[in-house]
C-alpha positions as a Markdown table, in Angstrom:
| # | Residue | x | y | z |
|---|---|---|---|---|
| 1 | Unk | 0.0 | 0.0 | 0.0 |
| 2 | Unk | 2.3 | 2.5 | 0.9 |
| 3 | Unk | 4.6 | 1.9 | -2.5 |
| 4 | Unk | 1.5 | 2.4 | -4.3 |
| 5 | Unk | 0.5 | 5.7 | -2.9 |
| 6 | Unk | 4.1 | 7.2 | -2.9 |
| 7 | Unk | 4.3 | 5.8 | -6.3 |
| 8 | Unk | 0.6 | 8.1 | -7.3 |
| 9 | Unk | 1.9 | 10.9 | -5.3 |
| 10 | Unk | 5.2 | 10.7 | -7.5 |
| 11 | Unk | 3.2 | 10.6 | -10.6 |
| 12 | Unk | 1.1 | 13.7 | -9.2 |
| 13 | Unk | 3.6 | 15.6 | -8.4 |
| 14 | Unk | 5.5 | 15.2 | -11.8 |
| 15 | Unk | 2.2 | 16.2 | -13.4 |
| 16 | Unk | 1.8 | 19.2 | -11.5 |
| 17 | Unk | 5.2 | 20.1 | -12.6 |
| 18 | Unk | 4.4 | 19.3 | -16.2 |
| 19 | Unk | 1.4 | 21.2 | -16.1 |
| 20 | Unk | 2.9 | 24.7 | -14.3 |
| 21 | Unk | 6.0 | 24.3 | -17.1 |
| 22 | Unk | 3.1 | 23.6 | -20.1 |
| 23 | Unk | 1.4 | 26.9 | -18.6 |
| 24 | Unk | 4.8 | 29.0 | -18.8 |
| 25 | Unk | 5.5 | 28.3 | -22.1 |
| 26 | Unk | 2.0 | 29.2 | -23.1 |
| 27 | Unk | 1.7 | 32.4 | -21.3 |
| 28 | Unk | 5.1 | 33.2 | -21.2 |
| 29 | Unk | 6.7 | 35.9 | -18.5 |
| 30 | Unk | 3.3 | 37.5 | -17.6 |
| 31 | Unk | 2.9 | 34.4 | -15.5 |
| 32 | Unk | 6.6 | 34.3 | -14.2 |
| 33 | Unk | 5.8 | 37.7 | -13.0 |
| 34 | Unk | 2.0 | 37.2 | -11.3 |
| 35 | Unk | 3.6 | 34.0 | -9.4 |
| 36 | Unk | 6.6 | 35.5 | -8.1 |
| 37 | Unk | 4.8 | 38.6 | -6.5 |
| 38 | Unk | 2.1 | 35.9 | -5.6 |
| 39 | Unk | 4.6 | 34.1 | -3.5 |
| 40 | Unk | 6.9 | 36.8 | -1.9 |
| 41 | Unk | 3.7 | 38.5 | 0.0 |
| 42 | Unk | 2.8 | 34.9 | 2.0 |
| 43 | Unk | 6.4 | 34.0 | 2.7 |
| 44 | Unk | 6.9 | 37.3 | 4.5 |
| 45 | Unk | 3.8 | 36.8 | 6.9 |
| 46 | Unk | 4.7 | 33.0 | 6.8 |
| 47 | Unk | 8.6 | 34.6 | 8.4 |
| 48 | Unk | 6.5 | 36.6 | 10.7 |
| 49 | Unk | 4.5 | 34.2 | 12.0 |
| 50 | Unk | 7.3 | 31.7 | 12.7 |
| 51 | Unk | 8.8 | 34.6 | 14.4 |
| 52 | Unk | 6.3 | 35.7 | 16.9 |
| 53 | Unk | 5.2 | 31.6 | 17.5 |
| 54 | Unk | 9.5 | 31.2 | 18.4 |
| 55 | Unk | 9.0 | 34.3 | 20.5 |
| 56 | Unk | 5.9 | 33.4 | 22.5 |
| 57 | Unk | 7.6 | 29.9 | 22.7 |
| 58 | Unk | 10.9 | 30.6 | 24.3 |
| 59 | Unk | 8.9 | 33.9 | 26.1 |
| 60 | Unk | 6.0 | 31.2 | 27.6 |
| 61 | Unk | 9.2 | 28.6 | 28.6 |
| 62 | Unk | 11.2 | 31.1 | 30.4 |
| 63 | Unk | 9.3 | 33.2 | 32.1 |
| 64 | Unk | 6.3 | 30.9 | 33.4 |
C-alpha cells in the first residue's frame, strides 16, 4: 500500500510540474511575474509568523 500511494503521489507531483511548465510556455513571462509577487507577499507573513510563534515559545518557557 504505501509503494503504491508514494508511487501516485510521484506521478502527481510530476504532473503538477508538467502542467505549471506547459502553462509558462503558453503564457510566457506574464505568469513568471504574477507568481513571483504571488509568492513573496505569504512567505513574508509565513517569516513573521514563525517569528512571533518562536518568541511566544521561548517567552511562555522562560518566564512561566
Amino acid at each position: 500500500m504505501t509503494m503504491t500511494t508514494s508511487m501516485m503521489t510521484n506521478n502527481d507531483m510530476n504532473n503538477n510540474i508538467n502542467n505549471k511548465m506547459n502553462n509558462n510556455k503558453n503564457n510566457g513571462e506574464l505568469r513568471l511575474e504574477k507568481e513571483e509577487t504571488g509568492k513573496k507577499i505569504p512567505v513574508i507573513i509565513y517569516f513573521l509568523y514563525a517569528v512571533v510563534t518562536v518568541f511566544l515559545f521561548v517567552y511562555i518557557v522562560l518566564y512561566h
